[in-house]
N, CA, C and O of each residue as an XYZ file, in Angstrom:
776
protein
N       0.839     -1.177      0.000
C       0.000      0.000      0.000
C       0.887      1.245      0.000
O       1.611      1.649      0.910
N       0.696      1.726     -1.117
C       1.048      3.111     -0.746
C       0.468      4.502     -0.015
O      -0.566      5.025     -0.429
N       1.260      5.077      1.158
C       0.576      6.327      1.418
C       0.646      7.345      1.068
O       1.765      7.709      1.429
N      -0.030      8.486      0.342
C       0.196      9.648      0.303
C       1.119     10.698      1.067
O       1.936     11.570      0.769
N       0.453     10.051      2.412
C       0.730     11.028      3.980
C       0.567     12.389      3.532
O       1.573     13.075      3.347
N      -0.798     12.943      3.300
C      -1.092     14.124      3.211
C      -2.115     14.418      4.124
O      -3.002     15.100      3.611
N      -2.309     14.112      5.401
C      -3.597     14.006      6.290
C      -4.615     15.255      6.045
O      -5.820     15.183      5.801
N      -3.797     16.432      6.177
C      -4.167     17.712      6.217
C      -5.407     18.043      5.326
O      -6.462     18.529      5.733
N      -5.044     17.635      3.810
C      -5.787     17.623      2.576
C      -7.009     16.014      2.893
O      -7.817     15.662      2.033
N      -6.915     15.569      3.727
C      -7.844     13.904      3.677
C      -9.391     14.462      4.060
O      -9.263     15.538      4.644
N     -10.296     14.220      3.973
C     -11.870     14.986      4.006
C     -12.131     13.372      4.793
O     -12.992     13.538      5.657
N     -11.710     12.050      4.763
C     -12.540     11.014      5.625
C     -12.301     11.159      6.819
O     -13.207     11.174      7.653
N     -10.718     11.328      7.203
C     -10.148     11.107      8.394
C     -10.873      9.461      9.474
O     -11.358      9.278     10.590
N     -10.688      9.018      8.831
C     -11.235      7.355      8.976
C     -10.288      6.928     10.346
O     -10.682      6.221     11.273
N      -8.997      7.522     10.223
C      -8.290      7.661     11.973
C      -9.377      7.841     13.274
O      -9.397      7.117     14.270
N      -9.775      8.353     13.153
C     -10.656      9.246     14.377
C     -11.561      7.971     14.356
O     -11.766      7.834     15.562
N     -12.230      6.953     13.736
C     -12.836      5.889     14.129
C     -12.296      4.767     14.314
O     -12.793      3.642     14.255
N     -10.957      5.192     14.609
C      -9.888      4.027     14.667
C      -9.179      2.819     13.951
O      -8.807      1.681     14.241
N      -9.189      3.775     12.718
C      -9.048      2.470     11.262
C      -7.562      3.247     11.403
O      -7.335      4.424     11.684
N      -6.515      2.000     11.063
C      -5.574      2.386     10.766
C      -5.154      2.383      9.437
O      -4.657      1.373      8.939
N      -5.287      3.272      8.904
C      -5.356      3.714      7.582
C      -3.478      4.388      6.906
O      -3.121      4.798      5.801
N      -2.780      4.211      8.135
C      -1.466      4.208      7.743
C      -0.623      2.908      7.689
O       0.489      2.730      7.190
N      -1.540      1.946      8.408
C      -0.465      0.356      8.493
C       0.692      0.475      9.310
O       1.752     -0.097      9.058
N       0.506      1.173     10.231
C       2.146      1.323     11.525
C       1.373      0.932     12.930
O       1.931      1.086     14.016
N       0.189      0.472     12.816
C      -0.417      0.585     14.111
C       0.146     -0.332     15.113
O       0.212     -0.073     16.315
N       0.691     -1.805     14.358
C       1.133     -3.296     14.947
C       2.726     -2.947     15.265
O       3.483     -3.502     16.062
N       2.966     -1.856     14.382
C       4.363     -1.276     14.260
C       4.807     -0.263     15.436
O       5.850      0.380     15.551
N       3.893     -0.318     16.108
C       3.860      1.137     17.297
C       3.906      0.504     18.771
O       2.837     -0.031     19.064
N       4.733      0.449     19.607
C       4.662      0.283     20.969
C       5.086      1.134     22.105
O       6.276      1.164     22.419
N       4.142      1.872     22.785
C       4.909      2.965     23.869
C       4.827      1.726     25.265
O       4.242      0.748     25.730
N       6.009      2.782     25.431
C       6.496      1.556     26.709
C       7.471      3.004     27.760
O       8.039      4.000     27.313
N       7.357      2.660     28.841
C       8.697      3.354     29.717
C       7.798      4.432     29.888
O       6.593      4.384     30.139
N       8.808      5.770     29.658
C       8.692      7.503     29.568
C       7.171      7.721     28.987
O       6.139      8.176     29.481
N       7.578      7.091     27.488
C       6.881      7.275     26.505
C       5.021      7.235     27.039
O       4.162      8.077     27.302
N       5.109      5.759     26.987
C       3.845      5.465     28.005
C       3.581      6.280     28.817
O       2.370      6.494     28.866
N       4.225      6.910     29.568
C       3.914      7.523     31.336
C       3.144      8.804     30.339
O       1.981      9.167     30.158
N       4.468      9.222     29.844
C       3.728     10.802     28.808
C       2.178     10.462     28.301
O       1.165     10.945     28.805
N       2.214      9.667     27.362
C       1.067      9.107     26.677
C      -0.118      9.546     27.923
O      -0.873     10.516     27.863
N      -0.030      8.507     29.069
C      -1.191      8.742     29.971
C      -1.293      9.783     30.730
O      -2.367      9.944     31.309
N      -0.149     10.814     30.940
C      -0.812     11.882     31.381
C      -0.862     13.080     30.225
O      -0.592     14.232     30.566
N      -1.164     12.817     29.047
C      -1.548     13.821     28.241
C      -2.927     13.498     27.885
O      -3.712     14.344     27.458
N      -3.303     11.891     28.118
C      -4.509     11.628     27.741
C      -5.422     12.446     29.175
O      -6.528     12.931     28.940
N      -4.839     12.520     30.577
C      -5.549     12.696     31.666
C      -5.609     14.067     31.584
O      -6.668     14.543     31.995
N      -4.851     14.784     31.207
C      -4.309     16.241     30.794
C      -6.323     16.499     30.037
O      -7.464     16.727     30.440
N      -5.639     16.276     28.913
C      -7.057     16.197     27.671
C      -8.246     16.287     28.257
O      -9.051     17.217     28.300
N      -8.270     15.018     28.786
C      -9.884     14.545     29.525
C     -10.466     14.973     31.089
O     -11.586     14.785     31.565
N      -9.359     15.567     31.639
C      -9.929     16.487     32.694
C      -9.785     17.875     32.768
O     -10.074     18.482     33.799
N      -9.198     18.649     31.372
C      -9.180     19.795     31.455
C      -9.853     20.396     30.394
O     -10.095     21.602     30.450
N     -10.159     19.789     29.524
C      -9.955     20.189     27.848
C     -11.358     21.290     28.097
O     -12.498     21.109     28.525
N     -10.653     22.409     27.622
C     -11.279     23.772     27.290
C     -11.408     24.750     28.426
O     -11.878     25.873     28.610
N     -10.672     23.657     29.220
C     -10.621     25.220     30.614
C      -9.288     25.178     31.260
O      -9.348     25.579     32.422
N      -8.180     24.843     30.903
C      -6.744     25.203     31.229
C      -6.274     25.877     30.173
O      -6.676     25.615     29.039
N      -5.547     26.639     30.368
C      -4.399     27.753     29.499
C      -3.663     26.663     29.069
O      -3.826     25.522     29.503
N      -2.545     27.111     27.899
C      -1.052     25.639     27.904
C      -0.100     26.024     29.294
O       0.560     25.157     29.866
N      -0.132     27.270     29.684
C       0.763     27.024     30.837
C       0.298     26.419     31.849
O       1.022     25.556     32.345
N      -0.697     26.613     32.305
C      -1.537     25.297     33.223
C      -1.743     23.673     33.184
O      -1.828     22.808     34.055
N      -1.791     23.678     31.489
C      -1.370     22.761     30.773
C      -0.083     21.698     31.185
O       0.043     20.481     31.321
N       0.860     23.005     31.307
C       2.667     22.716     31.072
C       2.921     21.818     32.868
O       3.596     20.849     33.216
N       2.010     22.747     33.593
C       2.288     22.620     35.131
C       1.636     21.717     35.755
O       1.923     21.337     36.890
N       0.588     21.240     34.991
C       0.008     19.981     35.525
C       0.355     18.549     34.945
O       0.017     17.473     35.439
N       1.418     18.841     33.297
C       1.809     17.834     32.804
C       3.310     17.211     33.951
O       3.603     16.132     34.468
N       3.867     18.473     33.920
C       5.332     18.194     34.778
C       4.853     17.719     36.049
O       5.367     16.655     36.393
N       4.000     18.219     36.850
C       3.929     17.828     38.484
C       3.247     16.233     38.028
O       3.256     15.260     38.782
N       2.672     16.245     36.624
C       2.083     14.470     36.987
C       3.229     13.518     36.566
O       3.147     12.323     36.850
N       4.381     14.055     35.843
C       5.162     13.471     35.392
C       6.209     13.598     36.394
O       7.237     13.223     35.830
N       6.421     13.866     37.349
C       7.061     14.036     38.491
C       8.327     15.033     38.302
O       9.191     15.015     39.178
N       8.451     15.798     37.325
C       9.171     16.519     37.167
C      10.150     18.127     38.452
O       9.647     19.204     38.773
N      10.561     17.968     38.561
C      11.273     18.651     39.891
C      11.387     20.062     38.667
O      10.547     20.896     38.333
N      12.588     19.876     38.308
C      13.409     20.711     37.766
C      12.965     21.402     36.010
O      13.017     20.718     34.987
N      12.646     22.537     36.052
C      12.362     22.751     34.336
C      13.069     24.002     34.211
O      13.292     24.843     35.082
N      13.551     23.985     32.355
C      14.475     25.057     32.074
C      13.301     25.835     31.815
O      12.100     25.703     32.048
N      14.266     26.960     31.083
C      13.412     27.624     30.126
C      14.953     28.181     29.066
O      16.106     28.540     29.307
N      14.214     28.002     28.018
C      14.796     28.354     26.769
C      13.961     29.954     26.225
O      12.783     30.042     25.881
N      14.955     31.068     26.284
C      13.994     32.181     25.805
C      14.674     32.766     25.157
O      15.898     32.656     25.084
N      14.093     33.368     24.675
C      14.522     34.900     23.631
C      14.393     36.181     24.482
O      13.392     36.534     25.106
N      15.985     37.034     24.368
C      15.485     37.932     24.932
C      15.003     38.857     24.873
O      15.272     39.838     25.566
N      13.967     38.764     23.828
C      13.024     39.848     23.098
C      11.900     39.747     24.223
O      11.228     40.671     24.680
N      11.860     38.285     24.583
C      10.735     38.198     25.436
C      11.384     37.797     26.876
O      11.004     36.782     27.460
N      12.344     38.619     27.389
C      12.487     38.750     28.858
C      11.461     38.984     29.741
O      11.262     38.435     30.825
N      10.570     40.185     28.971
C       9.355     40.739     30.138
C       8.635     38.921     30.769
O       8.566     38.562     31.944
N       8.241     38.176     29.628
C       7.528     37.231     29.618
C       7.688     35.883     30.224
O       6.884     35.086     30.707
N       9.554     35.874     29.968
C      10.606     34.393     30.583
C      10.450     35.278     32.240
O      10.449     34.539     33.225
N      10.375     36.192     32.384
C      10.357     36.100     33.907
C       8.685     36.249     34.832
O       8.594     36.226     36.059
N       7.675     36.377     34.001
C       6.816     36.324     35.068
C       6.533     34.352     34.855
O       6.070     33.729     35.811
N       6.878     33.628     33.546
C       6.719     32.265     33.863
C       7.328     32.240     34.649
O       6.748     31.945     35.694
N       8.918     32.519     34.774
C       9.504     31.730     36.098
C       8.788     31.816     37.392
O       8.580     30.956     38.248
N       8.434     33.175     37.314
C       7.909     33.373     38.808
C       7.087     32.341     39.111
O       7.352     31.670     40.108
N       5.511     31.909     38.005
C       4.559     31.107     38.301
C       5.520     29.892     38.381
O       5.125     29.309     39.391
N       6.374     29.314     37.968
C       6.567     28.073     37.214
C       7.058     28.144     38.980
O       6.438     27.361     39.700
N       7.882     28.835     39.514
C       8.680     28.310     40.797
C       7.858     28.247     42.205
O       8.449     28.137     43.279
N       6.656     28.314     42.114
C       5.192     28.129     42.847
C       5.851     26.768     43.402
O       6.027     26.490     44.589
N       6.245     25.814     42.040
C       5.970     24.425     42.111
C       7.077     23.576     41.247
O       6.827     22.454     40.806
N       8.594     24.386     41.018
C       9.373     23.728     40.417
C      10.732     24.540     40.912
O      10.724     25.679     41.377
N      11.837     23.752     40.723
C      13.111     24.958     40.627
C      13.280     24.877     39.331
O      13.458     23.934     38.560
N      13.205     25.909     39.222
C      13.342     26.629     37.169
C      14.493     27.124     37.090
O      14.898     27.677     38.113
N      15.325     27.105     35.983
C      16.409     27.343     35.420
C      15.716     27.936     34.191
O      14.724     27.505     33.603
N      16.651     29.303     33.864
C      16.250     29.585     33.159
C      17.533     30.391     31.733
O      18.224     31.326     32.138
N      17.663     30.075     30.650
C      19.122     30.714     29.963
C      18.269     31.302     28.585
O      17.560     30.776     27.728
N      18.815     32.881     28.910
C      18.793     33.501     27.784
C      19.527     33.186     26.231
O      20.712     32.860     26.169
N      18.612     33.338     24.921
C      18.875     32.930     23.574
C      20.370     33.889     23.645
O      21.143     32.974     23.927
N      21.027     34.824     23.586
C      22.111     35.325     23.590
C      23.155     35.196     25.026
O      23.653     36.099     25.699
N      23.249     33.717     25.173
C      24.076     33.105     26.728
C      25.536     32.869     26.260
O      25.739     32.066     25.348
N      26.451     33.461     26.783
C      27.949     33.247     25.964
C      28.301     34.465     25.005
O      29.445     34.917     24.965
N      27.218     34.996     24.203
C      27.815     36.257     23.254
C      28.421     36.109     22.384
O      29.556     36.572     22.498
N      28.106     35.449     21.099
C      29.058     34.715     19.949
C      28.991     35.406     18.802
O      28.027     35.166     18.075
N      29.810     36.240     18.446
C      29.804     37.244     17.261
C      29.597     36.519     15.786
O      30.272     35.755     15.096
N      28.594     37.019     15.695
C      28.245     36.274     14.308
C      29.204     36.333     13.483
O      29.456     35.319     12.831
N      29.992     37.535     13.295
C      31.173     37.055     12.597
C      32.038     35.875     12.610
O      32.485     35.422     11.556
N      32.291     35.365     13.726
C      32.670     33.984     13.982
C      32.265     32.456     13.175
O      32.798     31.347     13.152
N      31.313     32.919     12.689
C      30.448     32.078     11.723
C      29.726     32.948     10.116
O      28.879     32.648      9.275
N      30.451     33.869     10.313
C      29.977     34.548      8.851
C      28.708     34.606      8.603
O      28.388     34.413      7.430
N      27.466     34.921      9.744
C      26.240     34.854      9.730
C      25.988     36.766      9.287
O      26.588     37.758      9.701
N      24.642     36.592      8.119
C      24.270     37.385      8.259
C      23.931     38.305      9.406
O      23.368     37.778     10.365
N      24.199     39.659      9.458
C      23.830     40.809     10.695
C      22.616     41.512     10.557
O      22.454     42.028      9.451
N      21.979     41.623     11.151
C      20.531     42.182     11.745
C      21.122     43.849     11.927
O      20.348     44.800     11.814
N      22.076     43.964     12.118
C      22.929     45.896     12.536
C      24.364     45.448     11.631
O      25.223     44.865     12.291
N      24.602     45.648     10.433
C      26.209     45.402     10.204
C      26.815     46.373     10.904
O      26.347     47.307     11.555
N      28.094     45.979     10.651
C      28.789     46.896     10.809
C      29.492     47.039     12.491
O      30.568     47.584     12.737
N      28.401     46.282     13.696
C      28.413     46.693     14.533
C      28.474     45.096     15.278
O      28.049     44.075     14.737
N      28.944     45.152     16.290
C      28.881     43.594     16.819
C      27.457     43.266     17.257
O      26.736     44.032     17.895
N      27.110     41.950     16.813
C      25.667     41.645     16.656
C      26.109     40.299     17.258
O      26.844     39.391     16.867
N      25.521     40.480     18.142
C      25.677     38.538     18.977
C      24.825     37.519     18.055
O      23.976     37.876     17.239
N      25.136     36.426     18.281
C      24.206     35.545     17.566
C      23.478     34.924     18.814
O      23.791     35.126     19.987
N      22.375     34.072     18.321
C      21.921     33.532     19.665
C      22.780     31.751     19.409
O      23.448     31.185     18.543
N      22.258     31.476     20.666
C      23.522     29.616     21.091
C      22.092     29.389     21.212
O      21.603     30.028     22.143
N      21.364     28.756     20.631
C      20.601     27.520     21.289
C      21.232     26.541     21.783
O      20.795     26.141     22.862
N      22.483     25.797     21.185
C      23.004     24.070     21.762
C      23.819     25.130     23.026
O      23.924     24.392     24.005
N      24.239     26.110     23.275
C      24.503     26.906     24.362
C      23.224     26.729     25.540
O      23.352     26.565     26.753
N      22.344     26.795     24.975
C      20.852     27.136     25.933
C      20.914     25.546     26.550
O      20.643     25.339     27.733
N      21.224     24.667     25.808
C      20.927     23.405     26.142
C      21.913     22.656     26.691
O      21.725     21.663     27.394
N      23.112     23.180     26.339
C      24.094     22.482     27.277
C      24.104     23.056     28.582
O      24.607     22.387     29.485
N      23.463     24.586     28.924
C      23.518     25.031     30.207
C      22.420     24.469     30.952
O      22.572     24.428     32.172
N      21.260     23.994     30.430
C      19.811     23.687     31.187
C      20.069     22.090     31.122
O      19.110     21.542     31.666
N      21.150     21.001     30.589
C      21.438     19.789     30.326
C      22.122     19.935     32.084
O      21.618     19.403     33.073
N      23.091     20.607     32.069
C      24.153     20.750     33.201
C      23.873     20.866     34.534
O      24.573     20.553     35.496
N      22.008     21.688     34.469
C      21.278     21.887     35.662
C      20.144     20.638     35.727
O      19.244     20.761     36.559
N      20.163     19.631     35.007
C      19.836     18.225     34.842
C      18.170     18.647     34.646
O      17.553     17.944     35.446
N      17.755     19.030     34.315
C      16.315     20.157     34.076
C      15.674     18.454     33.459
O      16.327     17.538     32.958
N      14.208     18.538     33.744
C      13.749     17.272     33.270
C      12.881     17.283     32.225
O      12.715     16.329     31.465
N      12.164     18.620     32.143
C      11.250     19.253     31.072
C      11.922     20.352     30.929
O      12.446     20.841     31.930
N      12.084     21.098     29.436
C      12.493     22.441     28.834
C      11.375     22.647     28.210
O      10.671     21.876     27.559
N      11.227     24.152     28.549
C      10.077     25.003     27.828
C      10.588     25.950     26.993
O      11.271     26.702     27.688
N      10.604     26.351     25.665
C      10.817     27.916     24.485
C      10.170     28.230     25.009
O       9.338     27.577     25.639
N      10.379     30.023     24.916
C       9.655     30.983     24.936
C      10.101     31.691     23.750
O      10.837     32.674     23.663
N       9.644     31.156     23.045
C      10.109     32.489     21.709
C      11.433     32.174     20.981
O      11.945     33.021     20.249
N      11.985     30.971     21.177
C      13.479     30.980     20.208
C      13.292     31.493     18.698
O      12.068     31.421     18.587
N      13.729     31.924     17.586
C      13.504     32.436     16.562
C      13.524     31.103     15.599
O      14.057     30.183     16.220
N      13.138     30.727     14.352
C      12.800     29.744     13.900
C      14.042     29.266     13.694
O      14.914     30.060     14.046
N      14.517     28.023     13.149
C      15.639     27.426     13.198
C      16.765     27.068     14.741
O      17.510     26.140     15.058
N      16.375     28.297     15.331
C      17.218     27.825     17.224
C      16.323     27.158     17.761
O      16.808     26.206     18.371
N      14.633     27.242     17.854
C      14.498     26.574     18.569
C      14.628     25.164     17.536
O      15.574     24.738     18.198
N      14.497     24.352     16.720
C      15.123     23.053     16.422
C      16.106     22.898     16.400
O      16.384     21.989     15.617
N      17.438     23.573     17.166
C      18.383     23.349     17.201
C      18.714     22.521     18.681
O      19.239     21.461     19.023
N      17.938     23.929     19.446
C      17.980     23.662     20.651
C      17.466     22.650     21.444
O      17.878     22.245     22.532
N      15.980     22.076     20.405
C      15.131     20.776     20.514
C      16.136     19.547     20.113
O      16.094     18.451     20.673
N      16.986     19.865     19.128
C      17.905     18.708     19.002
C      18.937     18.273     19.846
O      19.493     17.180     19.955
N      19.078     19.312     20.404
C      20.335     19.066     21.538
C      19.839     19.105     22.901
O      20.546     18.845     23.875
N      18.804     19.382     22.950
C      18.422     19.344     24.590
C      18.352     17.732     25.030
O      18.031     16.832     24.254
N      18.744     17.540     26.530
C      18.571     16.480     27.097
C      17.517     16.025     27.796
O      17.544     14.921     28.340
N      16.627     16.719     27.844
C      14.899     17.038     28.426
C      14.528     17.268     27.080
O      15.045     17.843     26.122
N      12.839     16.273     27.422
C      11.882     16.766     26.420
C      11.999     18.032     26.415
O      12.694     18.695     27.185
N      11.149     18.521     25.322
C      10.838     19.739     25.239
C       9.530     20.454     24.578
O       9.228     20.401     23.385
N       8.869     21.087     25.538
C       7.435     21.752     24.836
C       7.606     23.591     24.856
O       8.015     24.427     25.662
N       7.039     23.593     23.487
C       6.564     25.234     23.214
C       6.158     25.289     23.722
O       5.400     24.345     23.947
N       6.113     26.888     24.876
C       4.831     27.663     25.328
C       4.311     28.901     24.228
O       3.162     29.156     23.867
N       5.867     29.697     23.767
C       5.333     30.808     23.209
C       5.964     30.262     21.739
O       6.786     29.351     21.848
N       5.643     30.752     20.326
C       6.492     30.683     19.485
C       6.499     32.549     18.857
O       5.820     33.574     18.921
N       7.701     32.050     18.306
C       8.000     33.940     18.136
C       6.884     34.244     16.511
O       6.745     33.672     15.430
N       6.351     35.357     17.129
C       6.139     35.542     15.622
C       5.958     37.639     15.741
O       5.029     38.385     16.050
N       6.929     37.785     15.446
C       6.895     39.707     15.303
C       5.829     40.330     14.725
O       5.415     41.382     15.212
N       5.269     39.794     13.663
C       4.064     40.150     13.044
C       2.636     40.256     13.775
O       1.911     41.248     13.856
N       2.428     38.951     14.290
C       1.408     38.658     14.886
C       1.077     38.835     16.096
O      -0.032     38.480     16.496
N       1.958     39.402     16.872
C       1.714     39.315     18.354
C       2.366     37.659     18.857
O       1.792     37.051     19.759
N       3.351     37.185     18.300
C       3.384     35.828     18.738
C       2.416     34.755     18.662
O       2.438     33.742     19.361
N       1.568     35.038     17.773
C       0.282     34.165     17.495
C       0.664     33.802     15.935
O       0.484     34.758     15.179
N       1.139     32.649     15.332
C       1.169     32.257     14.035
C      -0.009     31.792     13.540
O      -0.360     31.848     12.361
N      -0.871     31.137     14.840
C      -2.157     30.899     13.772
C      -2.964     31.867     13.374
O      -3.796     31.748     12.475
N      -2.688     33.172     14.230
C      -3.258     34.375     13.145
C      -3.094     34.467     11.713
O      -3.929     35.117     11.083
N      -2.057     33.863     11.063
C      -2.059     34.302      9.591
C      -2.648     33.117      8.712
O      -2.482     32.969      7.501
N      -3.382     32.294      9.585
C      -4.271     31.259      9.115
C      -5.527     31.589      9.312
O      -6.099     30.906      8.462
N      -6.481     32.292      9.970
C      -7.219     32.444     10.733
C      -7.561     33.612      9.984
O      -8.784     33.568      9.854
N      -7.145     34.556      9.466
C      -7.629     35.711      8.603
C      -7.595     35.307      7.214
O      -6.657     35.027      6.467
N      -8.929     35.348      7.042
C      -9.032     35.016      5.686
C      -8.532     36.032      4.605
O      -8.057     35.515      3.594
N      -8.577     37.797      4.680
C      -8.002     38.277      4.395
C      -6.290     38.188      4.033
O      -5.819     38.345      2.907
N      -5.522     37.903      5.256
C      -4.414     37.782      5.204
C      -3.794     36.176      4.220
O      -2.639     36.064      3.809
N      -4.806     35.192      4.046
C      -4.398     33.934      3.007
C      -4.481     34.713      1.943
O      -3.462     35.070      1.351
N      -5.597     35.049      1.594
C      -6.202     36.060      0.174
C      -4.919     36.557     -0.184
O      -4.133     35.864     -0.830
N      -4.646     37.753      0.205
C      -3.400     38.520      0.090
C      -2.316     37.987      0.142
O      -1.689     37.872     -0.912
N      -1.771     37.509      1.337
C      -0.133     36.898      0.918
C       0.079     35.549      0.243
O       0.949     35.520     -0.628
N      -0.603     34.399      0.519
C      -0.834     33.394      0.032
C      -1.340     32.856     -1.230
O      -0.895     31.982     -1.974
N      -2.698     33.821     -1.304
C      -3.244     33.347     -2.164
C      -4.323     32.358     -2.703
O      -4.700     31.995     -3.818
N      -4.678     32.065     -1.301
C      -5.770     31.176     -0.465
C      -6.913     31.407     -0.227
O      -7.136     32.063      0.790
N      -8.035     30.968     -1.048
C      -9.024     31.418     -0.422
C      -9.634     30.333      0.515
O      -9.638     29.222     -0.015
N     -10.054     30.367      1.541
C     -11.112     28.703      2.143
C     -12.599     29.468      2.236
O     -13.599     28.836      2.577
């Protein structure tokens, strides 16, 4: 059988009645971590769904997962924001927390385009962010805003899962599904009508 794997575009969604319509189902076993996650995202779902925030979300996944220790991975565009989470987050965790520009690495050092030429322009370290929140043995890491490409950098190298709270988006207010969500804005930049 061949799959497409285009779910997005599928109008049956024959999944949702539990047909396995990809053939990996016999192929799939959670066991360990995996499992533990599995059941408290399902308990997550089914005792909160439509009246927790994701940061409420974040704080009831870690305390069921027994989590002590959580980083935070941020941008420091959004300092105002990495520090009132910490505040909530340390209610009920010791939080670590490392700014996207930790170390100070001149983009010149890597011949990266500059945002200011001319002028020393730090780059940001994500595998920096992650070897410092790896070192504080952090058990869950949270982004707040890494810029696209750091945070999968930083997701690749971190030693803790890791969940988005914020994702950056300058345009939108940090909301990307805004430019899905205005039908205007597909029309115009895209080219989309739904």
């Amino acid at each position: 059988m061949v799959i497409k794997m285009k779910c997005a575009l599928c109008d049956e969604k024959i999944c949702r009645e539990g047909k396995d319509c990809a053939g990996i189902t016999d192929d799939i076993k959670y066991a360990g971590q995996e499992l533990e996650s599995m059941k408290v995202s399902a308990a997550v779902e089914a005792r909160y769904y439509m009246q927790k925030t994701r940061l409420e979300e974040i704080i009831i996944y870690a305390k069921e997962m027994g989590c002590k220790r959580l980083g935070l991975a941020f941008c420091v565009g959004l300092e105002k924001e990495a520090k009132i989470i910490q505040k909530i987050l340390e209610k009920d965790f010791d939080v670590y927390s490392v700014c996207c520009k930790v170390s100070a690495i001149d983009k010149d050092e890597y011949c990266l385009e500059k945002l200011h030429p001319g002028t020393f322009d730090p780059t940001c370290n994500p595998i920096g962010q992650a070897m410092l929140l790896k070192n504080k043995d952090t058990q869950l890491n949270i982004i707040i805003g890494l810029c696209i490409g750091h945070d999968i950098l930083f997701t690749q190298h971190s030693a803790a899962p890791v969940t988005t709270l914020i994702v950056k988006d300058r345009v939108l207010a940090h909301n990307p599904a805004g430019a899905v969500y205005s039908g205007y804005y597909l029309k115009k930049r895209f080219g989309i009508i739904e």
